[in-house]
C-alpha positions in Angstrom: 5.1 30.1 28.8 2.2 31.4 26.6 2.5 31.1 22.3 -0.3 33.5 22.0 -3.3 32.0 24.0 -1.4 28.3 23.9 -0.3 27.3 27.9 2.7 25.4 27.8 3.4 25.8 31.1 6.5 26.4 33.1 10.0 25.6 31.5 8.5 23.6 28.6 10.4 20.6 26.7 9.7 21.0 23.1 10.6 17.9 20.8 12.9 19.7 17.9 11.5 19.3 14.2 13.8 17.2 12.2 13.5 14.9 9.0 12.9 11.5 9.2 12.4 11.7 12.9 9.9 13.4 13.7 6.8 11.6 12.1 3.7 11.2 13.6 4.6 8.0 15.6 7.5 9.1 16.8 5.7 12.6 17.8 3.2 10.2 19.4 5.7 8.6 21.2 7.7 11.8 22.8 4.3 12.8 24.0 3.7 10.3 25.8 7.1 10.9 27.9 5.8 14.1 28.5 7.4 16.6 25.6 4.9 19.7 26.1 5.1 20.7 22.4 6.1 18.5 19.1 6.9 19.5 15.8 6.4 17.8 12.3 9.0 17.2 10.0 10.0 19.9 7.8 7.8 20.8 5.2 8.8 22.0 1.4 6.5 25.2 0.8 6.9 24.5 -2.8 6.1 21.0 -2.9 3.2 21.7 -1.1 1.5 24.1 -2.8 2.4 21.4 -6.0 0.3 19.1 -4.1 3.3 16.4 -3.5 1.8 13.7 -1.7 4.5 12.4 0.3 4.9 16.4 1.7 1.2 16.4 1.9 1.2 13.6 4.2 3.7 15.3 7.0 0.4 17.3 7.6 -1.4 14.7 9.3 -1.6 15.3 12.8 -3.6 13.4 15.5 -5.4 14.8 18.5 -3.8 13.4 20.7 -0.4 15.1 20.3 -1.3 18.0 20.5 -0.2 21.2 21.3 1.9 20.6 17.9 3.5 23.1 15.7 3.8 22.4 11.6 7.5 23.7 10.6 7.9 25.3 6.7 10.5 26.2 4.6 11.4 27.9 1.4 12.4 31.1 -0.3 9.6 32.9 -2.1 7.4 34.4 0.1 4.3 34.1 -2.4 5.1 30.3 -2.0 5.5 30.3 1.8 2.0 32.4 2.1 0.0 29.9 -0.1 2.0 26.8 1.4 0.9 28.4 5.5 -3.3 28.7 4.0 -2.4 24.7 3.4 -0.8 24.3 6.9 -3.6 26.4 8.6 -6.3 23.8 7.3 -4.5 20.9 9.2 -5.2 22.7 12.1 -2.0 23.2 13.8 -1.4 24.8 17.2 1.5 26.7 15.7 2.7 27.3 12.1 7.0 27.4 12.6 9.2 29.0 9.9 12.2 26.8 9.7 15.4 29.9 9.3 17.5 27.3 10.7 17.8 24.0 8.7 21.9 24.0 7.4 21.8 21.0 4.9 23.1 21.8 1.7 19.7 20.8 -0.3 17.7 23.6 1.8 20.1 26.1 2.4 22.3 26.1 -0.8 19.0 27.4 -2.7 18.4 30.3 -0.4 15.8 28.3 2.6 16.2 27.2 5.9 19.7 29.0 7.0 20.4 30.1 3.6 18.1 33.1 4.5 20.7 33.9 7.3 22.6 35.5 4.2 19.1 37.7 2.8 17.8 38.9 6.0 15.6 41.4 3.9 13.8 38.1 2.6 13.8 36.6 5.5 11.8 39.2 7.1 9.5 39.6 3.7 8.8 35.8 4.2 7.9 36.3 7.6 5.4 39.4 7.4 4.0 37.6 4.6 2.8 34.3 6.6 2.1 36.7 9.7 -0.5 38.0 7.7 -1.6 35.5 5.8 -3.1 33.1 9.2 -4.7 33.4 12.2 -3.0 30.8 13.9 0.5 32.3 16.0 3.4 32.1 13.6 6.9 31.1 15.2 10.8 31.2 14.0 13.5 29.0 14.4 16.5 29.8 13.4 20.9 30.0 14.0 23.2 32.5 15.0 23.9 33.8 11.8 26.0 32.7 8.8 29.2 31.8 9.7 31.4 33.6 12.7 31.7 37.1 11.3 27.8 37.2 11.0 26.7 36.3 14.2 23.6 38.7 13.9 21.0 36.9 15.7 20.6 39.9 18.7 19.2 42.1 16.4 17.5 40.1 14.1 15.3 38.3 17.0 14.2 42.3 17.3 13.7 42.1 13.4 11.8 39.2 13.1 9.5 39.9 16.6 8.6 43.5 14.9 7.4 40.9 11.7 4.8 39.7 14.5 6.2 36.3 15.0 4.7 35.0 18.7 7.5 33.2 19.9 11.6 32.6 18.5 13.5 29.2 18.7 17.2 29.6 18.7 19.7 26.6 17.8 23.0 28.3 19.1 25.3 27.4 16.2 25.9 29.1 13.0 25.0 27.9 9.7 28.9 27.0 9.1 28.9 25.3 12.1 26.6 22.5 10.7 26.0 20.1 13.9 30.1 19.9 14.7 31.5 22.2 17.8 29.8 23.5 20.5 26.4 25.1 20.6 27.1 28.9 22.1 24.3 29.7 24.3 25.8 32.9 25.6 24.1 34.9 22.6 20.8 32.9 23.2 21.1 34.4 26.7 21.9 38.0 25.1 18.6 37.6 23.1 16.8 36.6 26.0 18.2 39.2 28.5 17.1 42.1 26.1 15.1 44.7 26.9 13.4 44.9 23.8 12.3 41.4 23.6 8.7 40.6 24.8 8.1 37.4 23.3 9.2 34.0 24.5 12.7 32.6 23.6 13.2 28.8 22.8 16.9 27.4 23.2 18.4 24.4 21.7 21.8 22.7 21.3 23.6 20.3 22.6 20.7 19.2 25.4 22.0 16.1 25.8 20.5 14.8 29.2 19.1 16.3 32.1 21.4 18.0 34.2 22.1 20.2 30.9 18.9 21.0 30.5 18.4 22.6 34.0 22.0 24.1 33.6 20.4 26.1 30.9 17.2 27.2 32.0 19.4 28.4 35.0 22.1 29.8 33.0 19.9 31.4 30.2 16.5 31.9 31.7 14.8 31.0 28.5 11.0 30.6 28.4 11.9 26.4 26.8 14.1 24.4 25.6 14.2 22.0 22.3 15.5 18.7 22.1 16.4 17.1 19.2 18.9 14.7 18.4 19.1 13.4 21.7 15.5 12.1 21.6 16.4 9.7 18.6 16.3 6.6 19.9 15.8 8.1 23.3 11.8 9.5 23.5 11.9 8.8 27.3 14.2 12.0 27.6 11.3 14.0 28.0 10.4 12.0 31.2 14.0 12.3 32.4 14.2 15.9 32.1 11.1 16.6 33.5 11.6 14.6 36.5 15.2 16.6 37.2 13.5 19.8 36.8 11.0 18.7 39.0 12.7 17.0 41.9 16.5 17.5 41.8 16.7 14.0 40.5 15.9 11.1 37.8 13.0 9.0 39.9 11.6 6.9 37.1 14.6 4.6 36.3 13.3 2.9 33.5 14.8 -0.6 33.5 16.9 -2.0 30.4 14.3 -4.1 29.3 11.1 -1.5 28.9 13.6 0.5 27.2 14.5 -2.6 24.7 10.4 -2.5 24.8 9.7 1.2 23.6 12.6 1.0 20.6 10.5 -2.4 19.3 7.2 -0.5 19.7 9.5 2.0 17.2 10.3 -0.7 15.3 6.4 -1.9 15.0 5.3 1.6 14.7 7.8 2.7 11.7 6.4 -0.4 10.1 3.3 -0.4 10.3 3.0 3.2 8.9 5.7 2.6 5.6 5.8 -1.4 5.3 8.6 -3.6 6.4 11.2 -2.7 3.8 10.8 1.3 4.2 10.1 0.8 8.3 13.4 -1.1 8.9 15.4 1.4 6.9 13.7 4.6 8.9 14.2 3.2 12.2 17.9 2.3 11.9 18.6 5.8 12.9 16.6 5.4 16.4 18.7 1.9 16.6 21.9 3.2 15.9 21.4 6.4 18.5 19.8 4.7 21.1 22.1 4.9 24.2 21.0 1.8 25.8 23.0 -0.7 24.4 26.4 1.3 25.1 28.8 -0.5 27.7 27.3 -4.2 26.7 30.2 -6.2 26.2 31.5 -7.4 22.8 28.2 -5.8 21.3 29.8 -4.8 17.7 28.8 -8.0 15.8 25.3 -7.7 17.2 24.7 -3.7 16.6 25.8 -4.8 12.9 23.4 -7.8 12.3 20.9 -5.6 14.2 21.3 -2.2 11.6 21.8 -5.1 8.4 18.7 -6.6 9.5 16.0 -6.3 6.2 12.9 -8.2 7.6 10.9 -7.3 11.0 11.1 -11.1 12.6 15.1 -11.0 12.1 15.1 -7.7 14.0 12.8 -8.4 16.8 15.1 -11.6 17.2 18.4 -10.0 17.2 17.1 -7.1 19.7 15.1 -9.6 22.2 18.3 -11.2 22.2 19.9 -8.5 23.5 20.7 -8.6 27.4 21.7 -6.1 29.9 25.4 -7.4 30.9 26.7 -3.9 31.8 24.3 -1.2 31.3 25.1 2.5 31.5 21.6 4.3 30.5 
């Protein structure tokens, strides 16, 4: 699958962008399990462009994750142009308009899936940031509003005439939130038409790797996302890839050097906030991860282990974790 002259190979894994996840280390991290393409955190075109420095930082990126794709959102397309010059210095692969993100604080004022609702906007935005890089400009977005706006066939024609290079689809509506079932069936409509030259990105409800081939089967989409499986899971990738590859999971990565990657987390998350702010961010990869499931009388220890406020306590409580009964 090309994104312009960008290679990503056959059936790529890309690692969804998502807030408070997907920061540097943890981009880092999902590379090194072999996603093919990672995505910051999303990034406020307004604070941007007011030169916030906590938004400014979600623009670092290291060489050595690349290919990797800055996400955007907002609602004023002056704003968005300005805020994608900004983006382009970082030197991105990919600059991605985020059409998708449902949370109240994004999409109540009008960004992210708000723009599902001003689809005239929405494709103002995007001509705007077309035109205003060189780099390839992609879209992720939802089915549409709610049920009875499920418009995402013809909009994916909308938005590729804007001259977006490639269009991520999360097969829920904005309603939906993250509750029900992810349709892929219209992903698969967008896919299978005619009229649609560029490559189609599906995510939802990936949740391991027999799914993942099911879809590319089903779907025949140029990639697939994943994103909240990977918290507290980066070896996903490695899984997926090896399923794809061979018909079945070869690496088997034991319970402890799974216990070891989630620590490096631990270190990482720390070492980039300070132990305080590092704890508290990777709870969410300690409270997802699916390795401790099916251990035995584990719900005193998976408390003391998300109370935890000091990085010797944690390290304690998770090397003290054992692999009784273990079902990865």
């Amino acid at each position: 699958m090309k994104i312009g002259s960008l290679d990503l190979g056959h059936q790529p894994l890309l690692l969804a962008p998502m807030e408070d996840v997907t920061d540097v280390a943890f981009r880092m991290m999902c590379k090194r399990f072999g996603a093919d393409m990672v995505y910051t955190e999303f990034v406020s075109s307004e604070a941007l462009i007011r030169h916030v420095n906590s938004t400014r930082q979600k623009l670092h990126i290291k060489e050595e994750e690349r290919p990797v794709a800055i996400q955007i959102y907002g609602r004023d397309a002056g704003a968005m142009a300005e805020a994608a010059v900004l983006c382009e210095e970082a030197k991105p692969d990919i600059l991605d308009i985020n059409f998708g993100c449902p949370v109240k604080k994004v999409a109540g004022k009008g960004a992210g899936a708000g723009l599902l609702r001003d689809i005239p906007r929405m494709l103002e935005i995007t001509k705007r940031v077309v035109e205003t890089v060189r780099i390839p400009v992609t879209v992720k977005t939802r089915l549409g509003w709610d049920d009875s706006s499920k418009v995402i066939v013809s909009l994916a024609e909308a938005l590729q005439d804007c001259g977006i290079q490639a269009l991520a689809i999360h097969g829920r509506t904005r309603a939906q939130m993250y509750t029900g079932q992810a349709d892929w069936s219209l992903i698969k409509a967008v896919k299978s038409n005619p009229n649609m030259s560029i490559p189609i990105i599906g995510n939802g409800d990936v949740v391991d790797a027999e799914t993942c081939k099911r879809r590319f089967e089903e779907t025949g989409v140029d990639a697939i996302m994943v994103g909240r499986a990977s918290i507290g899971r980066p070896w996903i990738f490695q899984e997926i890839r090896e399923f794809l590859t061979y018909g079945e999971l070869r690496s088997n990565t034991r319970f402890e050097d799974k216990k070891e990657i989630l620590k490096q987390q631990i270190y990482d998350s720390v070492q980039r906030l300070d132990e305080r702010r590092g704890i508290l961010h990777v709870r969410r990869h300690l409270a997802a991860t699916p390795i401790f499931k099916g251990i035995p009388n584990f719900r005193e220890t998976r408390i003391a282990m998300l109370r935890a406020e000091n990085l010797s306590d944690l390290i304690a409580i998770v090397d003290g974790i054992h692999e009784e009964r273990f079902n990865p």
